[in-house]
The first five atom37 places (N, CA, C, CB, O) and aatype in JSON, in Angstrom:
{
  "aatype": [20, 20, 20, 20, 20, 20, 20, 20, 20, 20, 20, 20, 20, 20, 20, 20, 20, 20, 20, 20, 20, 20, 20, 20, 20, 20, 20, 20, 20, 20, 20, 20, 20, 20, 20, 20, 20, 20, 20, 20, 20, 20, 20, 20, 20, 20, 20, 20, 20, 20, 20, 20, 20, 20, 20, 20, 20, 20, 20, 20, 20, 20, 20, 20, 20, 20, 20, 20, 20, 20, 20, 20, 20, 20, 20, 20, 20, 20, 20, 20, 20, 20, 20, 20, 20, 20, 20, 20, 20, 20, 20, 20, 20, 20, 20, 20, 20, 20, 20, 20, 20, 20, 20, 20, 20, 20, 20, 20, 20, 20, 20, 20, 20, 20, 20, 20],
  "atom_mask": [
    [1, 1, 1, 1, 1],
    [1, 1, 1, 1, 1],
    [1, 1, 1, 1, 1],
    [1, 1, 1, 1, 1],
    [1, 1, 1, 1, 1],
    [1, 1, 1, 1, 1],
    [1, 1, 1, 1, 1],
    [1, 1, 1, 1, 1],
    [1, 1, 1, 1, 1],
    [1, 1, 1, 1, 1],
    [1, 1, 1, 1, 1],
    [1, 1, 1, 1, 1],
    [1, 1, 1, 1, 1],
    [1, 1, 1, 1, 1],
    [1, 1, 1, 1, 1],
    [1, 1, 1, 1, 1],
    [1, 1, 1, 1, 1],
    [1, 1, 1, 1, 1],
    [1, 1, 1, 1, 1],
    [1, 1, 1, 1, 1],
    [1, 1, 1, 1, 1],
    [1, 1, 1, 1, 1],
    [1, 1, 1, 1, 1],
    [1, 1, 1, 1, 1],
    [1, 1, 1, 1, 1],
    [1, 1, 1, 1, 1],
    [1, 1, 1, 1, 1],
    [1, 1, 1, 1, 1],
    [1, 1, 1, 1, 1],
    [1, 1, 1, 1, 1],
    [1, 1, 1, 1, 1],
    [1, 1, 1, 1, 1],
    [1, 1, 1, 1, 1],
    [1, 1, 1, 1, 1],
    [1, 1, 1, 1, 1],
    [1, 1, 1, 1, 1],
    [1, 1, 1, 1, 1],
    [1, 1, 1, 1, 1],
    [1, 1, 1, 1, 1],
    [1, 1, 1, 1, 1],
    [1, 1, 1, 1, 1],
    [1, 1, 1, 1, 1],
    [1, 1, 1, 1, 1],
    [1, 1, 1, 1, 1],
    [1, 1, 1, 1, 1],
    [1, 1, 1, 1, 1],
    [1, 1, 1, 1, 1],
    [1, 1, 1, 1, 1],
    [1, 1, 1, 1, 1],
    [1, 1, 1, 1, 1],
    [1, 1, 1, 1, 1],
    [1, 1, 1, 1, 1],
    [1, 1, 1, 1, 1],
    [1, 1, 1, 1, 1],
    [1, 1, 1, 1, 1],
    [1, 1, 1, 1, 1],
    [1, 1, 1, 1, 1],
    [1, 1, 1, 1, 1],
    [1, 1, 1, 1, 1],
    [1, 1, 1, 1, 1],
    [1, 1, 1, 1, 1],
    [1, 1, 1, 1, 1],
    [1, 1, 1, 1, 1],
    [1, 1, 1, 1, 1],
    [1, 1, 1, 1, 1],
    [1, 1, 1, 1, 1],
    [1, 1, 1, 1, 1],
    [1, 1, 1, 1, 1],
    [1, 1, 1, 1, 1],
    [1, 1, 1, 1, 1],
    [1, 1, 1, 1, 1],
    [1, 1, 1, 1, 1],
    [1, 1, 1, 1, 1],
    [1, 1, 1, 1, 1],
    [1, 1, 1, 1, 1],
    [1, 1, 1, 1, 1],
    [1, 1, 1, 1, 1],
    [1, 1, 1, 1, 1],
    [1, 1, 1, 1, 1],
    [1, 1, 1, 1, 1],
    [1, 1, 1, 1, 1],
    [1, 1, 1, 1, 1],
    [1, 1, 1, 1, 1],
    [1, 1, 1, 1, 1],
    [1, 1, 1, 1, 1],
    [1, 1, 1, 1, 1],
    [1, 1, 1, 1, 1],
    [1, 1, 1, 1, 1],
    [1, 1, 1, 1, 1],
    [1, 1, 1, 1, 1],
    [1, 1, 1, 1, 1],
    [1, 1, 1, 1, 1],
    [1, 1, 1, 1, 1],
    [1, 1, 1, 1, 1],
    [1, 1, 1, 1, 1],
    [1, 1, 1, 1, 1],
    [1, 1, 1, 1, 1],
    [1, 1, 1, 1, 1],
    [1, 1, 1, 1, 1],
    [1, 1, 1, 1, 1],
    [1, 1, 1, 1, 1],
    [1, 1, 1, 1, 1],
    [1, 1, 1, 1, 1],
    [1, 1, 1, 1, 1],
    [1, 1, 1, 1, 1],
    [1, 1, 1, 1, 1],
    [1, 1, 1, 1, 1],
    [1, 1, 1, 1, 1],
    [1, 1, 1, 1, 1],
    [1, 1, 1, 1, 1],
    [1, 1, 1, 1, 1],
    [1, 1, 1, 1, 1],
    [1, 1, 1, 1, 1],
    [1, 1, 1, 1, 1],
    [1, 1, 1, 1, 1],
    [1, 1, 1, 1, 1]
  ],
  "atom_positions": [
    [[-35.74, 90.06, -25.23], [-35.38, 89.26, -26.38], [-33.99, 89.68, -26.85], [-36.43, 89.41, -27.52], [-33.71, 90.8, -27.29]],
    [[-33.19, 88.71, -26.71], [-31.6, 88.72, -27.0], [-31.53, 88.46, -28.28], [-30.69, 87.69, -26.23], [-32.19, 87.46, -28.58]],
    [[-30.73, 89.22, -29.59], [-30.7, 88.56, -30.25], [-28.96, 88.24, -31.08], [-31.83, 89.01, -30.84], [-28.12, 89.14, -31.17]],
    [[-28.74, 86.84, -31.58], [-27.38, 86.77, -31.68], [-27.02, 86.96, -32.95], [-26.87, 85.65, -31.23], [-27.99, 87.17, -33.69]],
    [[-25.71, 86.97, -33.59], [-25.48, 87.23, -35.32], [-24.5, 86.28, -35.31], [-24.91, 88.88, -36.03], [-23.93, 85.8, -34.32]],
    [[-24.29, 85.94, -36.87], [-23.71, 84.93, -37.42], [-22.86, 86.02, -38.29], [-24.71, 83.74, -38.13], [-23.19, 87.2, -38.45]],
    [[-21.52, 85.3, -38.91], [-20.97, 86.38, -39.98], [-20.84, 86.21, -41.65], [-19.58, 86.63, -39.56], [-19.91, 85.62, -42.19]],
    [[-21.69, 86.69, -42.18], [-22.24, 86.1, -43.7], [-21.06, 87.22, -44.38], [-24.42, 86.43, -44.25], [-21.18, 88.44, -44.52]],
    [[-20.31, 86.67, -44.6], [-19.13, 87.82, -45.78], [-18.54, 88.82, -44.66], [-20.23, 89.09, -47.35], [-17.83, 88.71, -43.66]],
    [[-19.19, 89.86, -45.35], [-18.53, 90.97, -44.66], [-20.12, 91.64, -43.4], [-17.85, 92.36, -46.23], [-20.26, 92.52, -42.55]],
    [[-20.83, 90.76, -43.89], [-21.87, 91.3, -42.69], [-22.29, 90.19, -41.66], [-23.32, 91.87, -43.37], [-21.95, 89.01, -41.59]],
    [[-23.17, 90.95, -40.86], [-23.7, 90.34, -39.33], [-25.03, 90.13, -39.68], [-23.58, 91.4, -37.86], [-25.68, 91.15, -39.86]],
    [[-25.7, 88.83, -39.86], [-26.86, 88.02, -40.03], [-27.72, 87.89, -38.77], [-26.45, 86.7, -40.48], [-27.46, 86.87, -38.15]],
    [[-28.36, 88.41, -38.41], [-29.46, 87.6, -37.26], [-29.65, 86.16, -37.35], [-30.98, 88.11, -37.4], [-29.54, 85.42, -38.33]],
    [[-29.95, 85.88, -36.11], [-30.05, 83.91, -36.1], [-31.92, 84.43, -36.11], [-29.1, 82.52, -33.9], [-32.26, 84.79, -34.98]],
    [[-32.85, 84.47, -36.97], [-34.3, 84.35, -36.57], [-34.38, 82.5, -37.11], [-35.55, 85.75, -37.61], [-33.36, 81.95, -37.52]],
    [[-35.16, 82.06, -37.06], [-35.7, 80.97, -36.94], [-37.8, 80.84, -36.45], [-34.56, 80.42, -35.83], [-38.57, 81.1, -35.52]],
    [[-37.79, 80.34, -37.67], [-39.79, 80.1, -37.45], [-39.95, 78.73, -36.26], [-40.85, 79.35, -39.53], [-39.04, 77.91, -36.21]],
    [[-40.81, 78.62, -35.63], [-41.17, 77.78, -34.96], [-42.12, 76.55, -35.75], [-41.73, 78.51, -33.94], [-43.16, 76.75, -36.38]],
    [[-41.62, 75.58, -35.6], [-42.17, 74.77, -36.44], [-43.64, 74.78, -36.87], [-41.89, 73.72, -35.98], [-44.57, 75.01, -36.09]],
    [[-43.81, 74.45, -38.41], [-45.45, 74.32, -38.17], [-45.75, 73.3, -38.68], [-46.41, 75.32, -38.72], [-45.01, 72.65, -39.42]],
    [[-46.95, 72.98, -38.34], [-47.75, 72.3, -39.1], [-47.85, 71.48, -39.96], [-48.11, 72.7, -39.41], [-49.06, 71.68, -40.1]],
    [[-47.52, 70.2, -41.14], [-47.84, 69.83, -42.37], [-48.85, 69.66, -42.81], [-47.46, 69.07, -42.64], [-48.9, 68.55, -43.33]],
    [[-50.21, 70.48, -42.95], [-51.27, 70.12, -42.93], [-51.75, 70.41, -44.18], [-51.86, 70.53, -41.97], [-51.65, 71.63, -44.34]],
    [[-52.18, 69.92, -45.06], [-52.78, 69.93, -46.64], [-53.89, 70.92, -46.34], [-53.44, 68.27, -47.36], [-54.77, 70.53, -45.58]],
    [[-53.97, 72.36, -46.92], [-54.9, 73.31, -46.75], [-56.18, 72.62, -47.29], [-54.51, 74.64, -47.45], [-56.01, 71.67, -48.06]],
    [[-57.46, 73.01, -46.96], [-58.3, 72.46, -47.09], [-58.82, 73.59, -48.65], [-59.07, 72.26, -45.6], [-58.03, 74.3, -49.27]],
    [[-60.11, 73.46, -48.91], [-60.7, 74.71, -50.21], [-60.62, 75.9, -49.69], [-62.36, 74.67, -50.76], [-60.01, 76.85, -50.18]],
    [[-61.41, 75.88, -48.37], [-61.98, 77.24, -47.81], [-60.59, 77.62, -47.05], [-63.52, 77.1, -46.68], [-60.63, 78.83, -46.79]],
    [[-59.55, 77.11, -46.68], [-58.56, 77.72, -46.43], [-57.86, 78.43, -47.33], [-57.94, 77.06, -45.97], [-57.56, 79.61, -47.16]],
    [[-57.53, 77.69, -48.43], [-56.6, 78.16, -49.6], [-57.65, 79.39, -49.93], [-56.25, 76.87, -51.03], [-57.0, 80.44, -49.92]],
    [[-59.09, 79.65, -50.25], [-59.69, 80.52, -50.15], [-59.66, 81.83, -49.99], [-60.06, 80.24, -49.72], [-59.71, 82.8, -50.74]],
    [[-59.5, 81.53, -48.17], [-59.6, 82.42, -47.42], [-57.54, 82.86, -47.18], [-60.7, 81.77, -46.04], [-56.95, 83.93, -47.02]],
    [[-57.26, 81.99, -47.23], [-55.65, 82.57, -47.42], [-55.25, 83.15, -48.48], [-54.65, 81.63, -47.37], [-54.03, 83.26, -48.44]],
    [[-55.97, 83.84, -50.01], [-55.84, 83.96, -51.09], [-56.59, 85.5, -50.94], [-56.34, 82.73, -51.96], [-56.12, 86.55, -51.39]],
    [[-57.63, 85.4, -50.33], [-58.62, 86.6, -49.8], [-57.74, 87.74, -48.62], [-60.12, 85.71, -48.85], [-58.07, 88.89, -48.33]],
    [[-56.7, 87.06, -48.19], [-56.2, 87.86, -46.72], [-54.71, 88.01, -47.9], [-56.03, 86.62, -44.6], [-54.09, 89.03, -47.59]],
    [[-54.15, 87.39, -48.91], [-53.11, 87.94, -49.3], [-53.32, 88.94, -50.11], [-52.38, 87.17, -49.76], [-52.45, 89.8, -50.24]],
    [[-54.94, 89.04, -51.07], [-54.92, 90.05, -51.6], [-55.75, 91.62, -51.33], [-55.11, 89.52, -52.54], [-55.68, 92.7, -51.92]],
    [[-56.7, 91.03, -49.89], [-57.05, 92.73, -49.67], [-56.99, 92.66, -48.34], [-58.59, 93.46, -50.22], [-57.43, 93.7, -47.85]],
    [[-56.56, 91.69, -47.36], [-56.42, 92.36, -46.37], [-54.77, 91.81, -45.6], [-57.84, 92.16, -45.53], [-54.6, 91.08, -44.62]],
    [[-53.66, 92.55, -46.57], [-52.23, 92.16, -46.5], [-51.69, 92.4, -44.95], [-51.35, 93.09, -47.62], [-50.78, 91.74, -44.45]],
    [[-52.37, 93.37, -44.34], [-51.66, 93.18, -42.62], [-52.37, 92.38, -42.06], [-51.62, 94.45, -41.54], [-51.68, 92.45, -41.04]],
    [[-53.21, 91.6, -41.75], [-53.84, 90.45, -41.03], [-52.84, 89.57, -41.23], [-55.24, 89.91, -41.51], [-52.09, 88.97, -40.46]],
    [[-53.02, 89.64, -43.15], [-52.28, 88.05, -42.97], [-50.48, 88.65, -42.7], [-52.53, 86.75, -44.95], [-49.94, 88.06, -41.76]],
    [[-50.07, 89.13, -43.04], [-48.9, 89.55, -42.42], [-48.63, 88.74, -41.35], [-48.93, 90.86, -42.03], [-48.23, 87.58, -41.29]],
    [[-48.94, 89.61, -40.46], [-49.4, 89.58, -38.77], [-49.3, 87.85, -38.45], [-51.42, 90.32, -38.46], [-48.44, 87.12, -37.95]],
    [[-50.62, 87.66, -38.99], [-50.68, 85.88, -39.11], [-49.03, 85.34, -39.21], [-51.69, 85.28, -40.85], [-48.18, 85.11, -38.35]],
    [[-49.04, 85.29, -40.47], [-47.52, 84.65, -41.2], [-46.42, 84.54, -39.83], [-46.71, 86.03, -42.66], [-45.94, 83.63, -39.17]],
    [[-46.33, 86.24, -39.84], [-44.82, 86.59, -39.08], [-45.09, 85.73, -37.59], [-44.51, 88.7, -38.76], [-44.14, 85.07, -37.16]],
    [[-46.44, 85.74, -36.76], [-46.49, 85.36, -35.34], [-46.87, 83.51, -35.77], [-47.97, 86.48, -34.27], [-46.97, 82.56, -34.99]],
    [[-46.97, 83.53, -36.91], [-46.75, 81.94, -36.78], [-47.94, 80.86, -36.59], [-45.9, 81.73, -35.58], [-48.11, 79.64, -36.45]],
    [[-48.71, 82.17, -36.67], [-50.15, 81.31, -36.23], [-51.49, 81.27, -37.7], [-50.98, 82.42, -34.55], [-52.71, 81.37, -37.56]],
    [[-50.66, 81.07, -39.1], [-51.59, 81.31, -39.76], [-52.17, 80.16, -40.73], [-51.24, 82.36, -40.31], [-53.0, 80.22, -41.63]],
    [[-51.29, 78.95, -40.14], [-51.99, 77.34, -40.32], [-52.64, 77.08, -39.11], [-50.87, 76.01, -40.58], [-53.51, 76.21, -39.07]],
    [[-52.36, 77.64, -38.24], [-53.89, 77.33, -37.31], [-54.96, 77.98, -37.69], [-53.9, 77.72, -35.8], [-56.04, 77.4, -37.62]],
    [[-54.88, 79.24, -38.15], [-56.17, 80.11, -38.01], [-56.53, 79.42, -39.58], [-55.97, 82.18, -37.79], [-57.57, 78.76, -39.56]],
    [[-55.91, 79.47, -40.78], [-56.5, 78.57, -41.65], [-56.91, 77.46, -41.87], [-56.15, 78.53, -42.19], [-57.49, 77.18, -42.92]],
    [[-56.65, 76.43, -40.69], [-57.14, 75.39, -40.38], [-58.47, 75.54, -40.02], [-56.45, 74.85, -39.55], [-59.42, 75.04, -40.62]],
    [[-58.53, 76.32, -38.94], [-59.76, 76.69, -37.62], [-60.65, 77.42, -39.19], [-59.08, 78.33, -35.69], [-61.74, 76.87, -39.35]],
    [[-60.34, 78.42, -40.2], [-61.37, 78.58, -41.02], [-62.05, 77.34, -41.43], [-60.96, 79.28, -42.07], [-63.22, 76.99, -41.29]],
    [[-61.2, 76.85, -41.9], [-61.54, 75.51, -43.08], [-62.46, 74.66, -42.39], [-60.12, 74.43, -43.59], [-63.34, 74.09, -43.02]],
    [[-62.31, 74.49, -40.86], [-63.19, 73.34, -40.39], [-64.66, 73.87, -40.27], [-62.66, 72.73, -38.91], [-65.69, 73.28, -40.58]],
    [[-64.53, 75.02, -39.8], [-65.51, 75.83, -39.42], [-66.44, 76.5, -41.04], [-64.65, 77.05, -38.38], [-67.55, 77.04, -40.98]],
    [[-65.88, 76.36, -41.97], [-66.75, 76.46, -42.95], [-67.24, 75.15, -43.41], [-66.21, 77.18, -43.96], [-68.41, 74.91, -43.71]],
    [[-66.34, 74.41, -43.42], [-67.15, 72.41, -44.28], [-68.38, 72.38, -42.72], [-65.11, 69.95, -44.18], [-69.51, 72.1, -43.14]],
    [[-68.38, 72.63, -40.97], [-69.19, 72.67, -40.5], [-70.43, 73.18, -41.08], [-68.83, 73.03, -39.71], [-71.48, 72.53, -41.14]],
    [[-70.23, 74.62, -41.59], [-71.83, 75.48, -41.31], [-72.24, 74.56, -43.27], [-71.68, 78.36, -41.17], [-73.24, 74.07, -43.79]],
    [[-70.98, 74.75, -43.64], [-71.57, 74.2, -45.03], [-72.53, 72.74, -44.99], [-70.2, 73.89, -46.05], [-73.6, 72.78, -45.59]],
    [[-72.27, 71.88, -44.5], [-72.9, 70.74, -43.86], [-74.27, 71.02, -43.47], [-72.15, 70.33, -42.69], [-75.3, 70.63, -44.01]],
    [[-74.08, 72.01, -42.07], [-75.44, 72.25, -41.42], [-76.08, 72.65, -41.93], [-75.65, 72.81, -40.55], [-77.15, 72.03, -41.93]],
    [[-76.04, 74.07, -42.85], [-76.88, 74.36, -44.24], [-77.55, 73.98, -44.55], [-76.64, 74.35, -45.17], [-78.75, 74.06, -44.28]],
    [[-76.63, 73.01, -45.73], [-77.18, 71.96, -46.19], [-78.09, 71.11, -45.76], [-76.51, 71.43, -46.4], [-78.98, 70.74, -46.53]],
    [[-78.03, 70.63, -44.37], [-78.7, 69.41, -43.99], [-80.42, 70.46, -43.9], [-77.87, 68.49, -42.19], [-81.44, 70.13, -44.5]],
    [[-80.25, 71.85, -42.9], [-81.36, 72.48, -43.07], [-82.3, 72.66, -44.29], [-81.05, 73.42, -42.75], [-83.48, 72.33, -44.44]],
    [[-81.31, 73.35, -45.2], [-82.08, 73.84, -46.49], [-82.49, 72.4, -47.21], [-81.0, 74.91, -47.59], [-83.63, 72.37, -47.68]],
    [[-81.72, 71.32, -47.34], [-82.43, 70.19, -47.67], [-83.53, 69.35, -47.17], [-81.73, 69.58, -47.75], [-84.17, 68.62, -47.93]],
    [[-83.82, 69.45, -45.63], [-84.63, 69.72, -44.61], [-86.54, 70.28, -45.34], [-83.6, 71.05, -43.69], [-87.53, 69.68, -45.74]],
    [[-86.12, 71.74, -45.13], [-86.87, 72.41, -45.58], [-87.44, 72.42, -47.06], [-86.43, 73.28, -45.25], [-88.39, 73.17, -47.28]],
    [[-86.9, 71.62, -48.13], [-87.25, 71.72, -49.62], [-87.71, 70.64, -49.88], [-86.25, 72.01, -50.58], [-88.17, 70.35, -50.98]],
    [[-87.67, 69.75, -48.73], [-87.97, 68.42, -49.09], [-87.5, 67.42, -49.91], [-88.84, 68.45, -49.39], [-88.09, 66.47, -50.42]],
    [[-85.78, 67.92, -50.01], [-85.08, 66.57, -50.37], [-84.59, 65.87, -49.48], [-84.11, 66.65, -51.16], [-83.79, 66.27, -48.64]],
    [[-85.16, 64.45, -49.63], [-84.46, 63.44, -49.01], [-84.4, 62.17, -49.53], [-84.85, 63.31, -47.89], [-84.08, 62.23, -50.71]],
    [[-84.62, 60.77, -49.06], [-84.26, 59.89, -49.24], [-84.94, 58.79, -49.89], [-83.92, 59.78, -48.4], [-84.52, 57.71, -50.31]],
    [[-86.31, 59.45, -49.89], [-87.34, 58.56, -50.63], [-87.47, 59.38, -52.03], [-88.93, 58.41, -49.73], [-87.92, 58.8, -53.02]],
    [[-86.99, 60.94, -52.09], [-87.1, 61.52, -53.34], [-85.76, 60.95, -54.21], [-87.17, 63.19, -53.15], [-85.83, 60.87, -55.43]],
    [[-84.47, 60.54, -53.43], [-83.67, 60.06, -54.34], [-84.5, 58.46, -54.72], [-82.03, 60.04, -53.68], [-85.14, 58.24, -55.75]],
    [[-84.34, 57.79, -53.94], [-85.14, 56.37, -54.54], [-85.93, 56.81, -55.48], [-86.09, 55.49, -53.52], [-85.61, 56.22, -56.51]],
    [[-87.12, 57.82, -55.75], [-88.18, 57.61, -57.05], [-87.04, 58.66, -57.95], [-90.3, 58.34, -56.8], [-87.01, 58.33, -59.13]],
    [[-86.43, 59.43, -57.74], [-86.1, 60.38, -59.0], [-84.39, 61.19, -58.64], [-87.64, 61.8, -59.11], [-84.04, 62.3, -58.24]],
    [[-83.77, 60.08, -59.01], [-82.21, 60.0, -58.83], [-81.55, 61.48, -59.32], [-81.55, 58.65, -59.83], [-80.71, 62.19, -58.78]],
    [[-82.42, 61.65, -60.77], [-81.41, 62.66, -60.9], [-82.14, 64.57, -60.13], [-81.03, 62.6, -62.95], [-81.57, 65.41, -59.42]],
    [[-83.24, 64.55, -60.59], [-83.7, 65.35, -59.39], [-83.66, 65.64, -58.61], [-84.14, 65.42, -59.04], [-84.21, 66.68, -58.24]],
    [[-82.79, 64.64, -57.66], [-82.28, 64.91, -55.99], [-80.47, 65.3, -56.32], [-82.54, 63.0, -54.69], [-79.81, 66.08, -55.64]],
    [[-80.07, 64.7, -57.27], [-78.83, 65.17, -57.55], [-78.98, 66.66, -57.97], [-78.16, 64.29, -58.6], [-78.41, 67.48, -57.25]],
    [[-79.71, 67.13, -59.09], [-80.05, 68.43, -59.57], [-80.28, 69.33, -58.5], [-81.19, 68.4, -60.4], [-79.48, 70.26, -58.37]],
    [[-81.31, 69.2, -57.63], [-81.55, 69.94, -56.28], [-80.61, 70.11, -55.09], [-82.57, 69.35, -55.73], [-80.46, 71.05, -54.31]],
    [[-80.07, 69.03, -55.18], [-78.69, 69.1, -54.1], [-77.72, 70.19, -54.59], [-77.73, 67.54, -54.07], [-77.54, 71.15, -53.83]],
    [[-77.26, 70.16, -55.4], [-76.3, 70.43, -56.21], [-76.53, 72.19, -55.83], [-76.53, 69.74, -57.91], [-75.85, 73.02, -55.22]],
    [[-77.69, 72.23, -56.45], [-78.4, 73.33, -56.43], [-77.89, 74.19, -54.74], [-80.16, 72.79, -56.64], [-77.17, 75.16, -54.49]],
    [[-78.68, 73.24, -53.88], [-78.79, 73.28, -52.06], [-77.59, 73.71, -51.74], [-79.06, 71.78, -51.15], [-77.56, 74.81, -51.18]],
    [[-76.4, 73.08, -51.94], [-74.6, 73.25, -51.64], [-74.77, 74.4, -52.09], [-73.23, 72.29, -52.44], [-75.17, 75.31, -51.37]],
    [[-74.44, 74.6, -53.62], [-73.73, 76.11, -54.11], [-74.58, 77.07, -53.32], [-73.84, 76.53, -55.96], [-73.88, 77.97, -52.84]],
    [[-76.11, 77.18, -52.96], [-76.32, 78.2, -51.99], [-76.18, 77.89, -50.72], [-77.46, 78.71, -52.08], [-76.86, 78.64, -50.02]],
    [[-75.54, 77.03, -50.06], [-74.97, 76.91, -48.92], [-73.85, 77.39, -48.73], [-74.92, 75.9, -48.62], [-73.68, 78.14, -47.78]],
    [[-72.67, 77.02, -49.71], [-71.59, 77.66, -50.35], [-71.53, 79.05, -49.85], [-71.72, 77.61, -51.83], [-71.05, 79.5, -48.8]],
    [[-72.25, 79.77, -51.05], [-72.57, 80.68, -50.77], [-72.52, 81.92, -49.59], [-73.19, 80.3, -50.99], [-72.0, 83.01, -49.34]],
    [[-73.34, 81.02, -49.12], [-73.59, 81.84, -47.43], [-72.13, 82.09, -47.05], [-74.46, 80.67, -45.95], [-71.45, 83.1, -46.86]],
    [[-71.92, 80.77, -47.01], [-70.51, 80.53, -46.01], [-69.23, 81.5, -46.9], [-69.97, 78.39, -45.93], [-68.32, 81.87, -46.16]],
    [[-69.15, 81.71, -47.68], [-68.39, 82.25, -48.36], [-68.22, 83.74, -48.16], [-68.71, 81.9, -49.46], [-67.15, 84.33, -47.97]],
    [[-69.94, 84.49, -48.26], [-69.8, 85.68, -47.94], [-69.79, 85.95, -46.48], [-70.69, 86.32, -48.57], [-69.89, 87.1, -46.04]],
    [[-69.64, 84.59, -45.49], [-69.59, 85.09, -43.74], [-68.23, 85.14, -43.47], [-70.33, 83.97, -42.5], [-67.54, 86.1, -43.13]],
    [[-67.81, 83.45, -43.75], [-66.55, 83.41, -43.27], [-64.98, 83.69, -44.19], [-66.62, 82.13, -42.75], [-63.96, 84.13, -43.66]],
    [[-65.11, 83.31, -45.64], [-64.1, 83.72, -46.31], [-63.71, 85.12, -46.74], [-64.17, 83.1, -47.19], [-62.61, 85.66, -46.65]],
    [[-65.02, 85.67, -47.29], [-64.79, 87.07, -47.92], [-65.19, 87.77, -46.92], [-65.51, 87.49, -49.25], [-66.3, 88.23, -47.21]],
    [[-64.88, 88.07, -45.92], [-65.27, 88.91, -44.8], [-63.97, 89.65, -44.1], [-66.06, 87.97, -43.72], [-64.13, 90.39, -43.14]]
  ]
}
């Protein structure tokens, strides 16, 4: 790795340059988990930043948590017996219970993949 200088005043500037990234609107669990790696684990995300790869890997979180958050969900709602004939007789009860279902789906996913 060659590297060249430019002349800023009286000094010699390196030419570095980032490799383009990404425009991608962080998702929750990214901004999250990018908020989690700036404040306790500062050389990961470092590392990340400087090699350029840390809108992919916050991407690759984000999808991979709305996944398990989903599947969760679909299980634990599964198993409690909310579904589709309980919203038809009792609208807000299936909203109340859902609601409920996510934040401990949430949950999970939060203490696997973000705060980890």
């Amino acid at each position: 790795m060659e590297l060249t200088y430019r002349q800023n005043g009286d000094y010699l500037v390196p030419n570095l340059t980032l490799e383009e990234q990404p425009r991608e609107t962080p998702g929750k669990y990214a901004r999250m988990r990018r908020r989690f790696l700036k404040e306790h684990r500062k050389g990961l995300y470092s590392a990340l930043l400087l090699s350029g790869r840390l809108t992919a890997y916050l991407t690759e979180i984000d999808r991979q948590a709305r996944e398990q958050v989903d599947a969760t969900l679909a299980r634990m709602a599964a198993a409690e017996g909310v579904n589709e004939q309980l919203k038809a007789t009792d609208q807000m009860e299936w909203v109340r219970r859902m609601n409920s279902l996510k934040a401990e789906a949430e949950e999970a996913v939060l203490r696997e993949l973000i705060y980890n």
